[in-house]
C-alpha positions, -999 to +999 in steps of 0.1 A: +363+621-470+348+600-497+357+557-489+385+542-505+376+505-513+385+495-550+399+525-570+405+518-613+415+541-638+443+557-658+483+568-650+496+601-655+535+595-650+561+616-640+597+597-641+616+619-618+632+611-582+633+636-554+601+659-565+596+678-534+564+698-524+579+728-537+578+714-571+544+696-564+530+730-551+548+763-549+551+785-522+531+812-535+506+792-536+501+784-496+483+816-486+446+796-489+434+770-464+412+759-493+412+729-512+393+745-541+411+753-570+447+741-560+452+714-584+452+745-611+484+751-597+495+713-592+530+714-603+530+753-619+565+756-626+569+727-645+532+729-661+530+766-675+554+786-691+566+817-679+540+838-690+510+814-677+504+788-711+504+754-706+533+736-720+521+711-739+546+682-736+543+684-696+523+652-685+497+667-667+488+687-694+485+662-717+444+651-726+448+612-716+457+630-679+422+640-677+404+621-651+431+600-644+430+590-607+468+572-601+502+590-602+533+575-611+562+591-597+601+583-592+618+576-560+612+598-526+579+614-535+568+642-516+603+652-497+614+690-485+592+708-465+558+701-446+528+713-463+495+697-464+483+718-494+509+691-513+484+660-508+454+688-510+463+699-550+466+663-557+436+654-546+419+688-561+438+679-598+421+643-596+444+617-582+437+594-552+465+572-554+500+577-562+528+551-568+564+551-562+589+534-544+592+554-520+577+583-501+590+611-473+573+602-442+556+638-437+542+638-471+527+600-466+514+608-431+496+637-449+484+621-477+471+594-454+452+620-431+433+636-465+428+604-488+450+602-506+466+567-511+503+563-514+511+527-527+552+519-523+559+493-547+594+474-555+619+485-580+608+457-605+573+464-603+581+501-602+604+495-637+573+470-651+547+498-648+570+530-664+581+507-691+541+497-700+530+537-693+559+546-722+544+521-744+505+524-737+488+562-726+458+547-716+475+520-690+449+512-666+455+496-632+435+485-606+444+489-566+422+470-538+423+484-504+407+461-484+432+433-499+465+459-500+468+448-543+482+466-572+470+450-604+486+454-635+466+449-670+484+416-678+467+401-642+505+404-620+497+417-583+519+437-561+513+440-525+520+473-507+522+480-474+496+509-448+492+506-415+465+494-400+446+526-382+450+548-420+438+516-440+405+518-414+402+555-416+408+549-457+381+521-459+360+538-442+360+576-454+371+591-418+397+612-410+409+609-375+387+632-353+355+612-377+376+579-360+374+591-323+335+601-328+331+568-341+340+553-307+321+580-284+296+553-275+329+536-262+343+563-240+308+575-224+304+535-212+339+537-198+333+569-181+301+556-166+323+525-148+349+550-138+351+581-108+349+613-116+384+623-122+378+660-104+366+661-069+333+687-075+335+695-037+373+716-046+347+747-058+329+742-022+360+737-003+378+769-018+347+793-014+347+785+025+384+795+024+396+755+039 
């Protein structure tokens, strides 16, 4: 995974509560375990029209969502059913963070585990930031890991909240095996202090028939 230290850039915002990972990724659409290509497919039903063209007024579709790396969403992102490919198309389509005030506890332990940030905010903030993404295309925010900051354009900061074992993982571009390599040096130096936890004389001991 690439670090997550200091992420800027545009919202793409999709105003709606309850969007489960159906809706963020169909179920027709499970049958890869690749990453490649998925966000093509990032919210198909409400994206294309029946017969495959893009609708026009849907926000991903729109050019200012090109590039864009933060998601705004409504409350309880990410609910329904497990599926990892949910956080996987987001990340494929662009987005490394996404904002709501809430998320479903499988999707954020997901999107934790692949990079993909989710910032809770509160409902005032949440209400600041659609109101300024109706008014201005191009909002820009700014979100610091390391210090757990939102920024808005006018300078206001909202705090959000990560555990501390994803922030490291985050900060540091690991998943969680990456994590457990990290401290092999640690384990080998405890095993070296410690017994052998199988007797090796069993294999001798069962050969002579005792």
């Amino acid at each position: 995974m690439r670090p997550f230290t200091t992420l800027t850039g545009r919202v793409v915002t999709i105003p709606v509560d309850n969007i489960d990972t159906d809706q963020i990724i169909p179920a027709r659409f499970l049958k890869t375990t690749s990453k490649a290509g998925l966000g093509d497919n990032l919210f198909a039903d409400w994206r294309y029209a029946p017969d495959g063209t893009p609708r026009p007024e849907f926000p991903l579709n729109r050019p200012s969502a090109k590039g864009a790396p933060f998601l705004l969403v409504g409350d309880n992102f990410g609910c329904g059913s497990s599926r990892e490919h949910a956080p996987w198309a987001l990340m494929d389509f662009g987005f490394r963070a996404v904002i709501s005030t809430s998320f479903a506890d499988i999707f954020r332990n997901n999107a934790l585990k692949n990079g993909l940030l989710p910032v809770v905010v509160d409902a005032a903030t949440h209400q600041q930031l659609l109101s300024l993404a109706a008014e201005d295309a191009g909002l820009s925010l700014v979100v610091d890991l390391a210090s757990q900051t939102l920024t808005l354009p006018d300078g206001r900061q909202a705090t959000f909240p990560i555990d501390g074992f994803s922030k490291t993982c985050l900060l540091e571009g690991i998943d969680q095996l990456g994590y457990l390599l990290k401290q092999e040096p640690a384990i080998a130096a405890y095993e070296r202090t410690h017994p052998p936890r199988v007797d090796t004389r069993i294999g001798l001991v069962q050969r002579q028939g005792v």
